[in-house]
C-alpha positions in Angstrom: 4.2 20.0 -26.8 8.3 19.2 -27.7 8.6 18.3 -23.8 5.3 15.7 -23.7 6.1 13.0 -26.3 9.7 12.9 -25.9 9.3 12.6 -22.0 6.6 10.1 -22.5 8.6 8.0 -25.0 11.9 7.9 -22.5 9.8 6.6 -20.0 7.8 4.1 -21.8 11.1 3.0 -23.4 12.5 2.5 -19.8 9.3 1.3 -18.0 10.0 -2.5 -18.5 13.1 -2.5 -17.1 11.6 -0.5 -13.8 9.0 -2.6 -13.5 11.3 -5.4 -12.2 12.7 -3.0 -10.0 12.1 -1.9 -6.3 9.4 -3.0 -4.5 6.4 -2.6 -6.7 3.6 -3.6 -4.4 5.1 -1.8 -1.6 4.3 1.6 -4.5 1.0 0.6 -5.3 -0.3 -0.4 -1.5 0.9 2.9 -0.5 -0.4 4.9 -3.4 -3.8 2.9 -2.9 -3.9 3.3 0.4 -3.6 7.6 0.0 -5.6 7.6 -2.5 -8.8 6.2 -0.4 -7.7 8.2 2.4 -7.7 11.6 0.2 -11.0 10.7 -1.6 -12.8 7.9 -0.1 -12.9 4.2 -0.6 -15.7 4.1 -3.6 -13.6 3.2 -6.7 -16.1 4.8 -8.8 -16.4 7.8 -7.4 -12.3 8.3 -6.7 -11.0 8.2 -9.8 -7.5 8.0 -8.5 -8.3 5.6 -6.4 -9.6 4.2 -9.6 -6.1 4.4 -11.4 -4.3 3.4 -8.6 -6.4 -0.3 -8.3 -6.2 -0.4 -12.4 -2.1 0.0 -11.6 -2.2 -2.7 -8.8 -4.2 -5.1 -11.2 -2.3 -4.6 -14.2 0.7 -5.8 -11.9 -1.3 -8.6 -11.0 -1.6 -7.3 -7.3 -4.7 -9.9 -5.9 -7.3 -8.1 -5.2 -7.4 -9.3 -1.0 -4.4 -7.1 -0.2 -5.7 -4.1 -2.7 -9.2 -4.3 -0.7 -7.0 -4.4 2.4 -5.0 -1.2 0.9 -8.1 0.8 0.6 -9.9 0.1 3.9 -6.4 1.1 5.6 -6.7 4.7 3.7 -10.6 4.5 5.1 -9.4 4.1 8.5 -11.6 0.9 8.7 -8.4 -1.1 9.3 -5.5 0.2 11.0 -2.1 0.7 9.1 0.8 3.5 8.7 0.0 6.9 8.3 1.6 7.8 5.1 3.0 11.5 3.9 3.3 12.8 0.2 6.1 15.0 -0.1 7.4 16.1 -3.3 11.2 17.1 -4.0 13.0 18.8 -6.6 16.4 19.0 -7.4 18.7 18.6 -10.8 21.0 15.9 -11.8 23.5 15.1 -14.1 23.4 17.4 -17.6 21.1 20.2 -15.5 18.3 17.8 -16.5 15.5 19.3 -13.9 14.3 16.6 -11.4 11.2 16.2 -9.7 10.4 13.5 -7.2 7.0 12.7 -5.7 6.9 10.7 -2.3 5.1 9.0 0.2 6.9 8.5 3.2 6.0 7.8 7.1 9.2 9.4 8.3 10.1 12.9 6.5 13.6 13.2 7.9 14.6 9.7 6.5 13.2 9.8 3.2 14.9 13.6 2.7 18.3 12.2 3.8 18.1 9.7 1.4 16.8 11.7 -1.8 19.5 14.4 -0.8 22.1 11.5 -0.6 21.2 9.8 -4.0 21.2 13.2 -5.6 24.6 14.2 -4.4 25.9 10.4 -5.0 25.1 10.3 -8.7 26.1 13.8 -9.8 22.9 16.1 -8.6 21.8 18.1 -6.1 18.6 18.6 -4.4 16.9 22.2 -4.8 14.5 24.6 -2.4 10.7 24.2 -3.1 9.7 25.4 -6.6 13.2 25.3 -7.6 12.0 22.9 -10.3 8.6 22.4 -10.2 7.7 25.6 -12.5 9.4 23.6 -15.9 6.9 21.2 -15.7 2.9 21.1 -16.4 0.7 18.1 -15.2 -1.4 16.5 -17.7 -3.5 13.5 -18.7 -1.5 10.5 -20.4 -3.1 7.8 -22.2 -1.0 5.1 -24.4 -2.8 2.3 -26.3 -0.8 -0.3 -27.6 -0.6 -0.2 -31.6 -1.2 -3.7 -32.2 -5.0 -3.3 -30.4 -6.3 -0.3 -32.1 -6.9 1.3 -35.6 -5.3 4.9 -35.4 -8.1 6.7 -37.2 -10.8 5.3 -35.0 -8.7 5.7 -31.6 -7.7 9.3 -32.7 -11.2 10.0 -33.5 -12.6 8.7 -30.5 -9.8 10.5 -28.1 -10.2 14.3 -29.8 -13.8 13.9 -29.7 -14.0 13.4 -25.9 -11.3 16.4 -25.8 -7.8 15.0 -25.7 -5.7 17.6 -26.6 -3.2 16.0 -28.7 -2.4 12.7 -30.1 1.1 11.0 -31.0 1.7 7.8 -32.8 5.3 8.8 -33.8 8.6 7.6 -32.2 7.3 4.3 -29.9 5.0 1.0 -30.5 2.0 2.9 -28.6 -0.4 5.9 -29.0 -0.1 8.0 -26.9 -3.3 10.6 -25.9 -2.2 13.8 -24.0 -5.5 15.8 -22.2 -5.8 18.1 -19.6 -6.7 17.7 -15.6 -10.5 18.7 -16.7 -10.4 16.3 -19.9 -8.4 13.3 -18.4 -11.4 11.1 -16.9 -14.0 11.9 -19.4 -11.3 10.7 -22.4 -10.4 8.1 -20.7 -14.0 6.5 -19.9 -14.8 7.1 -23.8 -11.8 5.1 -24.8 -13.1 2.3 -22.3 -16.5 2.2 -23.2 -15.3 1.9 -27.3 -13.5 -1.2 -25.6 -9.4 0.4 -26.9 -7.0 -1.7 -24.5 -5.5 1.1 -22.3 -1.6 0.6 -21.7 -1.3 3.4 -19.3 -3.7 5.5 -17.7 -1.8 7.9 -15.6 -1.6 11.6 -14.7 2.2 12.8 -15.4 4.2 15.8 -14.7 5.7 17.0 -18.1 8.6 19.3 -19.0 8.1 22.1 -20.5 11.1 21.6 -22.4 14.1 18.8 -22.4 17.3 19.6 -22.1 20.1 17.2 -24.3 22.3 15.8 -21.5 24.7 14.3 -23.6 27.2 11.6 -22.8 25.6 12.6 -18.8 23.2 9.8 -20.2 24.3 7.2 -18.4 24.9 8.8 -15.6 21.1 10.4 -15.3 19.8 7.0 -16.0 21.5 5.4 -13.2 20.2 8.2 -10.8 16.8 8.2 -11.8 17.0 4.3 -11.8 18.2 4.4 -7.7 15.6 6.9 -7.0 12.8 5.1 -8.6 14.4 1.8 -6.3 13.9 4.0 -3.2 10.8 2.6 -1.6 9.7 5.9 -0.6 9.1 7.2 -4.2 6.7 6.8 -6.0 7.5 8.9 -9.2 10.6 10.5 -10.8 10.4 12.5 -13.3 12.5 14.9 -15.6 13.8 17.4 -18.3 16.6 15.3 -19.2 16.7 14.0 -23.1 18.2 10.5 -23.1 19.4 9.6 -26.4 17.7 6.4 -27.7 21.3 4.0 -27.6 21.9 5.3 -23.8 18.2 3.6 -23.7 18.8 0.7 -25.2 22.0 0.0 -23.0 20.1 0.3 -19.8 
C-alpha cells in the first residue's frame, strides 16, 4: 500500500488549489454527461453517475444544468458526443503519468497532452507504457473533525474496506476494491459519516522521489489538470511536503 496513502495525501494536499482551477463545470457536465450515456440516467442504479452528480453538488453545480447533463448522455436532449481516451506518458523525475480524457476531437486533445508533456520536461508514452504501475481502487476520505476514528474504522472494515489511514493529512482516508467500493460507501452513508471524497482512483504501485524535479512536475500536472479536455491526472511522482506548500 506505500503507493495509496502517499498518492492520496499529494492530491488532497493540492486539491484546493485545483479546485479554482480550469473550468470545473465544464469536467463535471462532461463526466455527467458519459456517465448517463455509459449506464443510464437512473442515479440509483448508476453509481457513477451517482458520484459524478455528488461531484457536481459538492461544487455547488445547480441541479437544472446537472439534470440537463444527464438527459444529454440519455440522448433525450441533444449535445456533443464526447470520447474518453486515456494517455500515458512520464514527466519530470521519471514520475509515471497517466491522464484520463474526454474529448470530442481526438487529434486536438492528443496535440495538446503531447505538447504540455514535451513543454514541461515529459514525454508522452505508447499505450500501456504506464498504465501497468498503477492499480484502481476505491477511495474514501472523511474529514477528521466529523467522525470518531474507532467507529468510522469499524464501520468501513466491516463493509470490507481494505485498509484504513488516518496518518499524514486532516482526513481518513478508506481504501477498498472495485467489488467493495459501493457497498463501503453506502454503509458509511447510512451511519450518517460526512464523506469528503467519494471517488474511484488510479494508484501507483509505487512512488518514485523526484527530487528538486518538484516544482517542475507540479507545474505540469497543474497545466494538464487546466486542459479542459482532462479530466484526471494522476502519477508516481513523490512531491515532498514544502514543494506542496509553495504551490
Amino acid at each position: 500500500m506505500s503507493g495509496h496513502s502517499k498518492w492520496s495525501t499529494i492530491k488532497h494536499k493540492k486539491g484546493a488549489a485545483d479546485a479554482k482551477r480550469g473550468r470545473l463545470f465544464t469536467k463535471l457536465i462532461k463526466e455527467i454527461t458519459m456517465s448517463a450515456k455509459v449506464g443510464g440516467g437512473v442515479v440509483e442504479s448508476n453509481p457513477r453517475l451517482r458520484s459524478a452528480v455528488l461531484a457536481a453538488k459538492k461544487a455547488s453545480m445547480p441541479s437544472d444544468n446537472i439534470d440537463k447533463a444527464i438527459k444529454r448522455g440519455t440522448g433525450e436532449l441533444e449535445g456533443v458526443t464526447y470520447e474518453e481516451v486515456v494517455y500515458e506518458g512520464y514527466g519530470p523525475g521519471g514520475a509515471a503519468i497517466l491522464i484520463e480524457a474526454m474529448t470530442d476531437n481526438k487529434n486536438r486533445t492528443t496535440a495538446e497532452i503531447r505538447h504540455l508533456l514535451s513543454k514541461y520536461g515529459g514525454n508522452l508514452g505508447a499505450t500501456g507504457s504506464v498504465a501497468f504501475q498503477f492499480s484502481k481502487k476505491g477511495y474514501i476520505a472523511v474529514e477528521k473533525s466529523s467522525a470518531a476514528e474507532d467507529a468510522l474504522m469499524e464501520a468501513a472494515l466491516e463493509a470490507g474496506a481494505e485498509d484504513f489511514q488516518a496518518e499524514d493529512s486532516d482526513v481518513y482516508e478508506i481504501y477498498t476494491d472495485l467489488a467493495s467500493f459501493e457497498a463501503v460507501k453506502a454503509q458509511l452513508e447510512a451511519k450518517k459519516f460526512a464523506l469528503q471524497t467519494a471517488e474511484l482512483q488510479m494508484i501507483p504501485a509505487t512512488m518514485v522521489a523526484v527530487g528538486d524535479k518538484a516544482p517542475a512536475l507540479l507545474k505540469l500536472l497543474d497545466m494538464l489538470e487546466d486542459n479542459d479536455d482532462v479530466q484526471k491526472v494522476w502519477s508516481s511522482g513523490d512531491i515532498d511536503d514544502q514543494y506542496l506548500q509553495d504551490a
